[in-house]
Backbone bond lengths (Angstrom), bond angles and torsions (degrees), N, CA, C in turn:
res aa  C-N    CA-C-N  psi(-1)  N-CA   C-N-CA  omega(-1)  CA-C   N-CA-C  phi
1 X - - - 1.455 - - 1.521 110.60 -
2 X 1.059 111.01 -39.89 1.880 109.58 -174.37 1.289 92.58 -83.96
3 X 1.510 151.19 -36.26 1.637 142.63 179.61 1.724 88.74 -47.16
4 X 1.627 112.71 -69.33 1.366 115.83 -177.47 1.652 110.68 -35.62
5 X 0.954 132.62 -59.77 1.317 121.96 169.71 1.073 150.24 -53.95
6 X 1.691 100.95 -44.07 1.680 92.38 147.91 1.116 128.24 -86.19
7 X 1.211 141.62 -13.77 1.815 129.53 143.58 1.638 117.35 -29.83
8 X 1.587 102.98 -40.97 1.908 100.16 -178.22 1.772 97.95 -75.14
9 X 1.147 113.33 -34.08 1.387 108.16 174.76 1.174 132.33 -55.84
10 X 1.033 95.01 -45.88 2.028 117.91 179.92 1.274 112.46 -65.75
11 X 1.555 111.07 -33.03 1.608 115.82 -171.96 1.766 102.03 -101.54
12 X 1.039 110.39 -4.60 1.514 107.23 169.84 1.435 95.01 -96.77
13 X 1.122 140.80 -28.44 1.596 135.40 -178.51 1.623 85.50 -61.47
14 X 1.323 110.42 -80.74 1.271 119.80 -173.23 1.455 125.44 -10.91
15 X 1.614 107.60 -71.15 1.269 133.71 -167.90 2.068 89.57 -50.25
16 X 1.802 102.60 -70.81 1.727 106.88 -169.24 1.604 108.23 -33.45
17 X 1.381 95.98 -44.77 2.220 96.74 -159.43 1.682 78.20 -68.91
18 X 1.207 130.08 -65.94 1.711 130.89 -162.82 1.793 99.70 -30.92
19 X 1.153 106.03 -40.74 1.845 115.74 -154.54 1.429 87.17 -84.61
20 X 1.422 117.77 -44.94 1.277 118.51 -157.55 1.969 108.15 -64.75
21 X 1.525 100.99 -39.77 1.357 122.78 -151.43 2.148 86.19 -81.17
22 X 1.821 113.38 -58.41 1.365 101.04 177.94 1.733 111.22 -59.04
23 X 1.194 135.03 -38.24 1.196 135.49 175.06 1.664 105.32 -45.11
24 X 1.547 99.82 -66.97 2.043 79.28 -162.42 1.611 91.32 -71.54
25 X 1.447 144.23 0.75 1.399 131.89 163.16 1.532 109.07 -52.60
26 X 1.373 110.62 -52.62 1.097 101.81 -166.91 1.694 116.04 -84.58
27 X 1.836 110.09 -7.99 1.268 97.85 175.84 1.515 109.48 -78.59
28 X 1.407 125.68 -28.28 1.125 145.56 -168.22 2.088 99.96 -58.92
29 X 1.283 103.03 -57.64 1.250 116.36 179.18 1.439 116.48 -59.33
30 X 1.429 130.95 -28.18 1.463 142.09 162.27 1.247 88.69 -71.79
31 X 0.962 130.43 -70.91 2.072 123.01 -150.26 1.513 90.69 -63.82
32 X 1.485 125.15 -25.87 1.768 111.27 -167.96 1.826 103.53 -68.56
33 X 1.449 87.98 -40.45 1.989 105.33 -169.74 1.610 93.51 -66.43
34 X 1.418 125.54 -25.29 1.797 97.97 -164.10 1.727 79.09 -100.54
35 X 1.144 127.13 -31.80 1.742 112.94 167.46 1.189 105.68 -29.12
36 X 1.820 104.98 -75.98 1.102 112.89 -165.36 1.322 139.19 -24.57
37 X 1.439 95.06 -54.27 1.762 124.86 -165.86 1.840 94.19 -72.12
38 X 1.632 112.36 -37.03 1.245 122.47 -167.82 1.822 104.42 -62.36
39 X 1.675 91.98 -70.30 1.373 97.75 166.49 1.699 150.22 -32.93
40 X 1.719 79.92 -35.70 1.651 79.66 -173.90 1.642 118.08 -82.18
41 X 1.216 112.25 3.26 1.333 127.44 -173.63 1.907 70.70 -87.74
42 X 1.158 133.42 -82.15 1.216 132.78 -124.24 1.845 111.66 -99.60
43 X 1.366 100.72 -38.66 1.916 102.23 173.17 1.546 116.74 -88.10
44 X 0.994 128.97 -166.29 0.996 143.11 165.84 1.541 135.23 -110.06
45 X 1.375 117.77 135.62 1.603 103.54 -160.14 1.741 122.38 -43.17
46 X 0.825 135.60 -33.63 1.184 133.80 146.75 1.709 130.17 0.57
47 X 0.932 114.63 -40.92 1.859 148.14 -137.90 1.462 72.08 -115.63
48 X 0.964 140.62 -66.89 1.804 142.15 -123.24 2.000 76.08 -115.50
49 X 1.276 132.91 0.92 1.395 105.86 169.20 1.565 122.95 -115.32
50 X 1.599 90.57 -6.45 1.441 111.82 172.31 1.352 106.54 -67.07
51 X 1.744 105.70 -58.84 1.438 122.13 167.47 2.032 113.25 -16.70
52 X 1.576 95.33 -76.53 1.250 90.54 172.27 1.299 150.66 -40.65
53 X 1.627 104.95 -26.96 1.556 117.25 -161.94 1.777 94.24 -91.18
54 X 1.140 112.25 -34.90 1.422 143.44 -165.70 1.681 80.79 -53.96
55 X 1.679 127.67 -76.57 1.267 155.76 -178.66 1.640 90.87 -21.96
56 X 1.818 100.67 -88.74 1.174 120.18 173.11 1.450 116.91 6.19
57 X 1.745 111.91 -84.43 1.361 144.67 -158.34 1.664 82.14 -68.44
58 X 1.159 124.35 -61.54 1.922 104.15 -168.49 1.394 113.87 -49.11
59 X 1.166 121.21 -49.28 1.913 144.34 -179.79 1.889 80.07 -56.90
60 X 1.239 144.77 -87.38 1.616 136.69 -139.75 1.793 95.22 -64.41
61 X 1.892 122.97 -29.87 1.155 107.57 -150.01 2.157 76.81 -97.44
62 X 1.343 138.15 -7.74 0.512 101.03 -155.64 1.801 101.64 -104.38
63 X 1.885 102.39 2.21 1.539 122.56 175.19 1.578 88.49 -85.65
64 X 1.041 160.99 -57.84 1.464 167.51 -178.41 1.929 101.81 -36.67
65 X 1.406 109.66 -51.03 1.646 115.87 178.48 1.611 102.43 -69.30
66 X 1.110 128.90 -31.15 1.394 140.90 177.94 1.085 90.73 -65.00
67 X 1.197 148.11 -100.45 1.509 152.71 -158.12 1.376 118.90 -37.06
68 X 1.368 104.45 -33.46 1.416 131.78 172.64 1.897 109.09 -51.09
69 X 1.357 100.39 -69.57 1.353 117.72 168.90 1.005 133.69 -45.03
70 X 1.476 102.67 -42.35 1.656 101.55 178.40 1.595 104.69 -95.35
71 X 1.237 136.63 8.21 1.183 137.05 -177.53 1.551 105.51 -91.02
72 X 1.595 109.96 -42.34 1.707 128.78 -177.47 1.966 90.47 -71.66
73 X 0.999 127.00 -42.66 1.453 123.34 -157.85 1.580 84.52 -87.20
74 X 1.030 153.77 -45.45 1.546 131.11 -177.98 1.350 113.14 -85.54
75 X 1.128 132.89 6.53 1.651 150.67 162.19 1.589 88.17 -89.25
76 X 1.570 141.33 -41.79 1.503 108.14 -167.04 1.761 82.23 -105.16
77 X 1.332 140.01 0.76 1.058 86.84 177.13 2.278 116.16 -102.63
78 X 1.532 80.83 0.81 1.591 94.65 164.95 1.761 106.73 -69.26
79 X 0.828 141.71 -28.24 1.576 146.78 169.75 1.543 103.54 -81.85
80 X 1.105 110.17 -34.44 1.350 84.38 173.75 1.627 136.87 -87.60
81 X 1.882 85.08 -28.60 1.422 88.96 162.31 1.301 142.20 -70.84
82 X 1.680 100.76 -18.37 1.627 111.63 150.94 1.434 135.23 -65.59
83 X 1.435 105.00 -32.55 1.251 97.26 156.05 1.420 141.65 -79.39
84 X 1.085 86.48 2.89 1.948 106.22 -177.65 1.642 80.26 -80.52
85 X 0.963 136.53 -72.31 1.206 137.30 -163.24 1.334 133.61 -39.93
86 X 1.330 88.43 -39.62 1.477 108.10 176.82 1.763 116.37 -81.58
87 X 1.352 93.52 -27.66 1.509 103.07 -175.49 1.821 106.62 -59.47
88 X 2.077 102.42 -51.22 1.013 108.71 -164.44 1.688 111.69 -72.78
89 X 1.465 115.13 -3.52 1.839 111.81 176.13 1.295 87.75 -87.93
90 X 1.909 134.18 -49.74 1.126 106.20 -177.01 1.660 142.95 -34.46
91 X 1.629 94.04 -41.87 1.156 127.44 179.76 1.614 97.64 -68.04
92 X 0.975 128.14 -59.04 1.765 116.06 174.78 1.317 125.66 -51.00
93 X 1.697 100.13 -27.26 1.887 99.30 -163.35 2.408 83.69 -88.54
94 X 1.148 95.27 -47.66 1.731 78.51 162.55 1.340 151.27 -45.17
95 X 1.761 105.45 -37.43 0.897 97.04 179.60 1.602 102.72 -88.26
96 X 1.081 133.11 -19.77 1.586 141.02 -177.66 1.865 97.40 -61.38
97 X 1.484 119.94 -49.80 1.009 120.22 -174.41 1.679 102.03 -63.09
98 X 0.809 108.74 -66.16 2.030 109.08 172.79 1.413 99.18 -28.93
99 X 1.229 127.34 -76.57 1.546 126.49 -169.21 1.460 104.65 -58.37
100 X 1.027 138.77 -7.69 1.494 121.92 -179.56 1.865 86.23 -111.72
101 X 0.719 131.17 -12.51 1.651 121.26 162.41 1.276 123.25 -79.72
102 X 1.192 118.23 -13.79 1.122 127.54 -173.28 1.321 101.39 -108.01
103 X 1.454 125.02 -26.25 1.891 120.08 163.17 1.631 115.74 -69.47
104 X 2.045 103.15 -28.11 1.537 89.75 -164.00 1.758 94.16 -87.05
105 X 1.769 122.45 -4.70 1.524 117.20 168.07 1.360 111.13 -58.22
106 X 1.295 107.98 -57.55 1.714 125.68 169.61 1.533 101.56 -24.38
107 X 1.579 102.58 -71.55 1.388 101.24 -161.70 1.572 112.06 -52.55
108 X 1.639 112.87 -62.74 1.318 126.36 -160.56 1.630 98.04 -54.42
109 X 1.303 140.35 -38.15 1.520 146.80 174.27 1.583 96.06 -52.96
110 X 1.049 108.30 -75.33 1.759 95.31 -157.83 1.470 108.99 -68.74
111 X 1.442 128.34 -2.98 1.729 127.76 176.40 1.430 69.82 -91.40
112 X 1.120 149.36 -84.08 1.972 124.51 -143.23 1.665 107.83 -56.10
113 X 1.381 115.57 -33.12 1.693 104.78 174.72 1.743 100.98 -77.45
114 X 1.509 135.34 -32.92 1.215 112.27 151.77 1.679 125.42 -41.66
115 X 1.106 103.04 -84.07 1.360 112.18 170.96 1.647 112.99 -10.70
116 X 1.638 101.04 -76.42 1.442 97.50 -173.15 1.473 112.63 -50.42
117 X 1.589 125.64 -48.69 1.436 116.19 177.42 1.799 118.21 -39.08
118 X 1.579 113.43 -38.66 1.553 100.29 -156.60 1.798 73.69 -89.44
119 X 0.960 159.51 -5.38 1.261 156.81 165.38 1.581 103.30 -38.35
120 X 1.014 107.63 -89.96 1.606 145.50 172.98 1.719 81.23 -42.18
121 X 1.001 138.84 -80.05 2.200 128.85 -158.72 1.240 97.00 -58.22
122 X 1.466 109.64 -44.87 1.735 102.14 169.87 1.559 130.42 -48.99
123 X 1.329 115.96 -59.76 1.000 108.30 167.47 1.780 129.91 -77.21
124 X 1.413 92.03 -4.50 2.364 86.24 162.24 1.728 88.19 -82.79
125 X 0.951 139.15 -45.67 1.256 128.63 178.48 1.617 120.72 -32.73
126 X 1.523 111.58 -68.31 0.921 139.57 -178.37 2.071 100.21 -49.70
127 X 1.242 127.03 -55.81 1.308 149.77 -166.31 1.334 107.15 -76.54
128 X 1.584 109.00 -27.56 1.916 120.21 171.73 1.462 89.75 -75.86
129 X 1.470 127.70 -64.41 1.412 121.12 -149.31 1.514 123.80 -54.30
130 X 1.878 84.85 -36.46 1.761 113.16 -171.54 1.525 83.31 -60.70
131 X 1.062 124.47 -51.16 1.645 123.58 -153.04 1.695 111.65 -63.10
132 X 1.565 92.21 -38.29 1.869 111.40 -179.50 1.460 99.75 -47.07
133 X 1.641 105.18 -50.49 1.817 121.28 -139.56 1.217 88.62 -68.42
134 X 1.141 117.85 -57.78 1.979 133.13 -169.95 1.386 98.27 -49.49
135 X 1.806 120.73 -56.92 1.319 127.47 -177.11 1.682 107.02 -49.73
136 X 1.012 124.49 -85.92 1.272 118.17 161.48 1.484 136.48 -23.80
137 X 1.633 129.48 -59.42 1.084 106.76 169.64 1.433 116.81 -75.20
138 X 1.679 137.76 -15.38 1.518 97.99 136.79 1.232 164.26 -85.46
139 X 1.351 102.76 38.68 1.456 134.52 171.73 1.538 119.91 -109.72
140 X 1.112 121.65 -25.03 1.231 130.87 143.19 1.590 134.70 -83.36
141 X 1.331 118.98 -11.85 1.657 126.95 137.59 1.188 121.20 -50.18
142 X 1.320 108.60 -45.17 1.573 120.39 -176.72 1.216 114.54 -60.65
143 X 1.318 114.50 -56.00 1.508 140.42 147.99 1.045 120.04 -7.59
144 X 1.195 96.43 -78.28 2.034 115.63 -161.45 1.964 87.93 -72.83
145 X 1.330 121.81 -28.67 1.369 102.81 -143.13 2.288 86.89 -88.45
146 X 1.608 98.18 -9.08 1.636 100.54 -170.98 1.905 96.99 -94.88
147 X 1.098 108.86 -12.06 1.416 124.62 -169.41 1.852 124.38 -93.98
148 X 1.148 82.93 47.70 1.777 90.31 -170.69 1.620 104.99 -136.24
149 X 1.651 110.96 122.69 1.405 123.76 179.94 1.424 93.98 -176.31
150 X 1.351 95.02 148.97 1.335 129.46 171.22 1.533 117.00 -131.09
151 X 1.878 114.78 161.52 1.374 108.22 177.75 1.461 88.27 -153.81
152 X 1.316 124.85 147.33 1.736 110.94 -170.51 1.724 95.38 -154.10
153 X 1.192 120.07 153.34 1.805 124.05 160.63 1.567 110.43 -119.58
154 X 1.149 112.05 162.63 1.456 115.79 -172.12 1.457 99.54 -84.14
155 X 1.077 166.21 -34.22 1.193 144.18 157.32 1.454 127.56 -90.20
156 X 1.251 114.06 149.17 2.136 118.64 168.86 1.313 94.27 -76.44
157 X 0.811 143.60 -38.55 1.445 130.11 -159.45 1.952 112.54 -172.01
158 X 1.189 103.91 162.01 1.425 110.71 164.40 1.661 105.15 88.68
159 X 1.425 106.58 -152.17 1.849 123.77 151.08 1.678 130.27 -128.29
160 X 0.711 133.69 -155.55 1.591 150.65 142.99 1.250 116.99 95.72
161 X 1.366 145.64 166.30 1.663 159.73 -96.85 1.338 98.69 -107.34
162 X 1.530 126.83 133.67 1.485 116.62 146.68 1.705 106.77 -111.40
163 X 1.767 83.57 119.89 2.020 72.48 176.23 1.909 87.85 126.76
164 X 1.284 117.49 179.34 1.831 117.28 -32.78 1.616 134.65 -56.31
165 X 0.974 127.12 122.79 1.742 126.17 172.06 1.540 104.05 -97.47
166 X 2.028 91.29 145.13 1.075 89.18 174.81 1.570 133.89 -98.80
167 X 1.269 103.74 17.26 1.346 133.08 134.84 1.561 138.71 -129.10
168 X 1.309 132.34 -154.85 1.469 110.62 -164.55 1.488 101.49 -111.63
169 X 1.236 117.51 164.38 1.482 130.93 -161.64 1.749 103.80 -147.25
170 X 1.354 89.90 131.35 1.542 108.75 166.00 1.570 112.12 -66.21
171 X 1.657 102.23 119.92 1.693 116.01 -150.93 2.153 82.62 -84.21
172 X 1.238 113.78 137.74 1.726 123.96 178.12 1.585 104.39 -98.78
173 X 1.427 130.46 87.36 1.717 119.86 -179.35 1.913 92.00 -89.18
174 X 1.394 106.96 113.23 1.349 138.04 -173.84 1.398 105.01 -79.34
175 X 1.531 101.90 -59.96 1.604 94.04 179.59 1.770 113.10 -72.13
176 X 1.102 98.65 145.85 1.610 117.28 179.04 1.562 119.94 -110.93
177 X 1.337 122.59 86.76 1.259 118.26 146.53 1.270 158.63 -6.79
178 X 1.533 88.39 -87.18 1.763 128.29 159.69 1.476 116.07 -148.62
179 X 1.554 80.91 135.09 1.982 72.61 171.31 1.783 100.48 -150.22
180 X 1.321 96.50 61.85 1.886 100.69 168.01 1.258 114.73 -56.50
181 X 1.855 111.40 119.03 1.597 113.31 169.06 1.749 98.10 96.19
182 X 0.958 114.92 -6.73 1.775 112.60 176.94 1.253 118.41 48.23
183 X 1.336 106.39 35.81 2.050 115.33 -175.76 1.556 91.71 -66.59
184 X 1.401 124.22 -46.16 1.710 117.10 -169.34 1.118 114.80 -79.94
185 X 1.504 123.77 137.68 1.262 123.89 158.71 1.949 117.63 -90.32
186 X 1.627 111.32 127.26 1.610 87.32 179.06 1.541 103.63 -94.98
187 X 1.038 109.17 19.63 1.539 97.79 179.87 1.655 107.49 -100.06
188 X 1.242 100.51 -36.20 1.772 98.17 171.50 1.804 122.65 -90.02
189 X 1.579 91.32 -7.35 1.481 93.66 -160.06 1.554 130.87 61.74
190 X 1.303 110.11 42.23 1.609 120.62 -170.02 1.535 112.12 -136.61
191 X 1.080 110.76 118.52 1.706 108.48 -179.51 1.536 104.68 -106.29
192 X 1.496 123.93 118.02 1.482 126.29 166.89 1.177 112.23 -122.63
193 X 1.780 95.15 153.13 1.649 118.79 -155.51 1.371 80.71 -63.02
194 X 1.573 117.26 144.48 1.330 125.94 112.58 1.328 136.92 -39.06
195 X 1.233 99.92 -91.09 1.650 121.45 148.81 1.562 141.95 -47.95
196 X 1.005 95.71 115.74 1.894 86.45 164.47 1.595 103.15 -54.43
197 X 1.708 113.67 138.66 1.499 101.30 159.86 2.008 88.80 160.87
198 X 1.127 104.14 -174.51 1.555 126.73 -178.04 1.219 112.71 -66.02
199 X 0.819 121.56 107.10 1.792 113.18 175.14 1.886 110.32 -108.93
200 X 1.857 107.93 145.81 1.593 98.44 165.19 0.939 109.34 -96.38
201 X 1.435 151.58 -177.31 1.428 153.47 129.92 1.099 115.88 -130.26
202 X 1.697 108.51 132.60 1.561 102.09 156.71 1.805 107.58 -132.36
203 X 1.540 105.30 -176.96 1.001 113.57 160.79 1.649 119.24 173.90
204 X 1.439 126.66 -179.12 1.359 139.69 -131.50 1.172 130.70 -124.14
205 X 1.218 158.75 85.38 1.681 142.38 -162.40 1.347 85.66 -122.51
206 X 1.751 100.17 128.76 1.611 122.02 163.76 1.790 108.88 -117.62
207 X 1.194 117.28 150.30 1.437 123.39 161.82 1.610 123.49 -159.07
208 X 1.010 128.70 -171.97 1.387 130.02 160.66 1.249 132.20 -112.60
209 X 1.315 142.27 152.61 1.339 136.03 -135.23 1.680 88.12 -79.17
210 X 1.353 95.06 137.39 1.636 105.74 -158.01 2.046 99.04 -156.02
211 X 1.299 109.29 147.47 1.599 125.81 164.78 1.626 106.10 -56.08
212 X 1.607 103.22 -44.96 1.468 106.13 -175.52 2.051 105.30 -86.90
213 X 1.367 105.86 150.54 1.647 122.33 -179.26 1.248 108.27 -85.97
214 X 1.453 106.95 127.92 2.028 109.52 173.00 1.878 101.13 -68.18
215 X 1.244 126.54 91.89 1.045 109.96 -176.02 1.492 116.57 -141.39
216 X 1.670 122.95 117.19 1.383 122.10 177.57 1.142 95.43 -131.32
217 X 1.999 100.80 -174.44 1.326 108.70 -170.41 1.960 98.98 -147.79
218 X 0.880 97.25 104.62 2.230 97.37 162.26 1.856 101.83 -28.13
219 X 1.287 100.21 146.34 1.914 105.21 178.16 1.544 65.23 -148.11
220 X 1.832 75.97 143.57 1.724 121.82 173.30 1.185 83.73 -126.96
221 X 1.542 107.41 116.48 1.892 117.10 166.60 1.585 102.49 64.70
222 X 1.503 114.20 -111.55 1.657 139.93 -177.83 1.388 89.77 -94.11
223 X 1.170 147.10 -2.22 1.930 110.45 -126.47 1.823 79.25 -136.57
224 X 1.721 112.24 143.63 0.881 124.64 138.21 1.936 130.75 -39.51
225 X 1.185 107.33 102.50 1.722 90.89 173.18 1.854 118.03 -104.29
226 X 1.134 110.06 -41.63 1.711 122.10 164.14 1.329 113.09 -138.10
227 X 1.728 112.56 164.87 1.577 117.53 175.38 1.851 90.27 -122.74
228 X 1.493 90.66 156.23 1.813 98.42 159.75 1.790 93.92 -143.82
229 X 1.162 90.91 138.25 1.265 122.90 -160.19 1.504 119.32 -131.77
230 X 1.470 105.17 128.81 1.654 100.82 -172.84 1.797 106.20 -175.12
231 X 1.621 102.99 105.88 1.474 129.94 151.91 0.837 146.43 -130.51
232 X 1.495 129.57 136.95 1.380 140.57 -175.09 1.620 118.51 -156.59
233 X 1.267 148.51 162.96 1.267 157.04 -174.39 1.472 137.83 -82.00
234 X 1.744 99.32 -11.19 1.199 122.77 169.60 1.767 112.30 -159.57
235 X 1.251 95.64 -177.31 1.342 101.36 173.85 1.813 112.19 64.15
236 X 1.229 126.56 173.40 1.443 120.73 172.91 1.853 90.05 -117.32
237 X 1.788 82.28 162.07 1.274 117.08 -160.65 1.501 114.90 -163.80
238 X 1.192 108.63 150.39 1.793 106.57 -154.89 1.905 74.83 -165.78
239 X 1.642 90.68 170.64 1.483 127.85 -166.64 1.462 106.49 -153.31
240 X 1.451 114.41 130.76 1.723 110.59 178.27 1.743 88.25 -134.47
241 X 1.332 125.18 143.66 1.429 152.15 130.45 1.409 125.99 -95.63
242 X 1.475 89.95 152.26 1.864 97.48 165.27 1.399 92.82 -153.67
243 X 1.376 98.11 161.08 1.405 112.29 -167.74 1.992 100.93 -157.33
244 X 1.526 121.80 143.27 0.916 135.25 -165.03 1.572 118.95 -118.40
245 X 1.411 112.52 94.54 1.601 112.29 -160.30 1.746 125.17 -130.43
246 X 1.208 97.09 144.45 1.725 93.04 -155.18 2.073 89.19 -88.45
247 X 1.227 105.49 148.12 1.372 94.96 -140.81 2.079 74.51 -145.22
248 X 1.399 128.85 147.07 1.563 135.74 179.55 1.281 100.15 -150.18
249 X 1.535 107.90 142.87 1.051 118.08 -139.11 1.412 110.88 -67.41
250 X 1.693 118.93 154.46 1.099 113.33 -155.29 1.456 139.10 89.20
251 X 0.870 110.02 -11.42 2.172 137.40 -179.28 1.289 86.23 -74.92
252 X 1.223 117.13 141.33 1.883 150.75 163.97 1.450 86.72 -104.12
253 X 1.189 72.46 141.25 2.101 108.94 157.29 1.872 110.83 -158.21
254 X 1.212 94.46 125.49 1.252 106.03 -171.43 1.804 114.50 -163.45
255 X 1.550 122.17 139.88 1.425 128.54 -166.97 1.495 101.09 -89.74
256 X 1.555 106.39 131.96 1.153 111.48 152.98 1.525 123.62 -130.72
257 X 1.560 105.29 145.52 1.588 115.36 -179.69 1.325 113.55 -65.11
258 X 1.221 118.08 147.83 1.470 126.86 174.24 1.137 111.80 -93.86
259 X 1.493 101.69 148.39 1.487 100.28 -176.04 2.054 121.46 -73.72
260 X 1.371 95.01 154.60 1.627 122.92 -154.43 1.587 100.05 42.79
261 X 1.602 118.30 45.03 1.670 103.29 132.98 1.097 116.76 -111.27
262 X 1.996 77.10 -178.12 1.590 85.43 -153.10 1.782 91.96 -132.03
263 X 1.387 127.29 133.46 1.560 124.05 164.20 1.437 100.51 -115.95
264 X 1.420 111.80 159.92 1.530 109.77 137.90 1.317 120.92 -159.83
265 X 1.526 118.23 -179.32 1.618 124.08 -147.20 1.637 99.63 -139.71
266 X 1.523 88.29 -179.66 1.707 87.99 -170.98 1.722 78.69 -169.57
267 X 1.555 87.00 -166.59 1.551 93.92 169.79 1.564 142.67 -68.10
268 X 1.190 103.66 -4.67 1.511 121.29 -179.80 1.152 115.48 -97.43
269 X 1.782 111.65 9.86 1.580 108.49 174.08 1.803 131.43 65.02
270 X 1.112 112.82 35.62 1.356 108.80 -155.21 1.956 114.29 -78.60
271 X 1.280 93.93 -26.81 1.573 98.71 161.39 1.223 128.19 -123.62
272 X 1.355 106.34 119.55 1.627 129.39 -169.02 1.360 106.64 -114.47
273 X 1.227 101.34 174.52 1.600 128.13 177.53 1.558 109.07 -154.77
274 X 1.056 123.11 123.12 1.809 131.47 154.61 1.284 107.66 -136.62
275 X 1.657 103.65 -176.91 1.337 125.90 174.07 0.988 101.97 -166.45
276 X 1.508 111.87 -162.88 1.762 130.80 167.39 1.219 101.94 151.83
277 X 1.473 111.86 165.19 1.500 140.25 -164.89 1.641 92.18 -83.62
278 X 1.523 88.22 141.18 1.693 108.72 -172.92 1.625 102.42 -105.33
279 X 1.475 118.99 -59.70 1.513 123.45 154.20 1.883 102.77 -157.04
280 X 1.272 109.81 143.43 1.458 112.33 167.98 1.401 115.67 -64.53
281 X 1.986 100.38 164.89 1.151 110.46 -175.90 1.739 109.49 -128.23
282 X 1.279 106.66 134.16 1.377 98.03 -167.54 2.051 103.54 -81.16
């Protein structure tokens, strides 16, 4: 657009000096003829040939500005037609660039409505699993809380006496049976509730006919709950209890020997201790 403008400029310059240059030609050429006519009464031919050459030279300088013109006007219109050219690939590589912006909008739009969909499956996913996890671990609360027993003997191995003390001692059943839910400890000899709920217990004193009594007692917490009891002078003799106790969480139960008794064991296990959950209590 601005080449276009100065081309109209250039050729209106052009055109004025062109008008300007045949105009004073032709005023020049009247003033030569009333010279002329003036002169020839008064100079000598001479005068009237200078005149001519004078003529001449305006007409060659004013075919010379002509040549001029049309030489500058096919110089702008070779520039311009190159720039037309150039304008119109610009114009292609633009509009091509628009259409490929407008495919990668396309694109980037329908990956965010993708996107958002696996967004949204992700999180029902996520909201199923949470739901599983919860489902499950209360099904395995339930579990663990119906899943508690133990069965134990007073020795790991071998035979021989626990006892007499001259006071009473927390009885250690070493060997392990069962111990679902890990309520017993065999290192302390102490089983505590997990759970609030029902508990059974039993357990065993064996010996041989002895001066000293096979005699212990189950403890709830501090507290006496049963004794088993058993003497005589010969022969062997043993005592078993059980007892049925509502027990919150945290409650010990555990056997202790009385003082100056005496039990003992061998391989046949003769004094035990178990329990286990009967049903919980909320």
């Amino acid at each position: 657009m601005k080449a276009l403008v100065c081309i109209l400029l250039l050729l209106e310059t052009f055109v004025f000096v062109v008008q300007q240059q045949v105009d004073g030609g032709l005023n020049e050429n009247k003033d030569s003829q009333q010279i002329s006519s003036e002169d020839g009464r008064q100079n000598p031919p001479q005068t009237d040939t200078l005149r001519a050459e004078a003529s001449t030279d305006s007409q060659q300088n004013c075919i010379l500005c002509f040549s001029d013109i049309h030489a500058a006007l096919r110089e702008l219109t070779a520039t311009v037609t190159e720039q037309k050219a150039i304008n119109r690939e610009l114009t292609a590589t633009v509009t091509e660039q628009k259409e490929n912006i407008r495919e990668l909008i396309a694109t980037v739009t329908e990956q965010k409505t993708i996107n958002r969909a696996l967004e949204a499956r992700l999180m029902d996913a996520e909201k199923a699993a949470e739901q599983h996890t919860l489902l499950l671990e209360g099904l395995n609360k339930k579990n663990y809380d119906r899943e508690i027993a133990f069965s134990t003997s007073l020795l790991q191995s071998g035979s021989g006496d626990v006892g007499p003390f001259t006071s009473d001692i927390t009885l250690i059943y070493r060997n392990v049976f069962t111990n679902i839910g890990n309520a017993y400890n065999p290192i302390t000899g102490i089983f505590t509730a997990p759970v609030k709920g029902v508990y059974v217990f039993t357990f065993s004193v064996y010996a041989h006919g002895q001066s000293n009594a096979a005699s212990a007692y189950l403890m709830k917490n501090e507290k006496h709950a049963i004794v088993a009891f058993a003497q005589q002078n010969q022969g062997a003799l043993n005592s078993s209890k059980g007892v049925v106790l509502v027990l919150e969480v945290g409650d010990v139960v555990y056997v202790r020997l009385r003082p100056n008794g005496k039990i003992q064991d061998n391989g046949n296990n003769h004094n035990t201790f178990s329990g286990y959950i009967l049903f919980p209590l909320k």
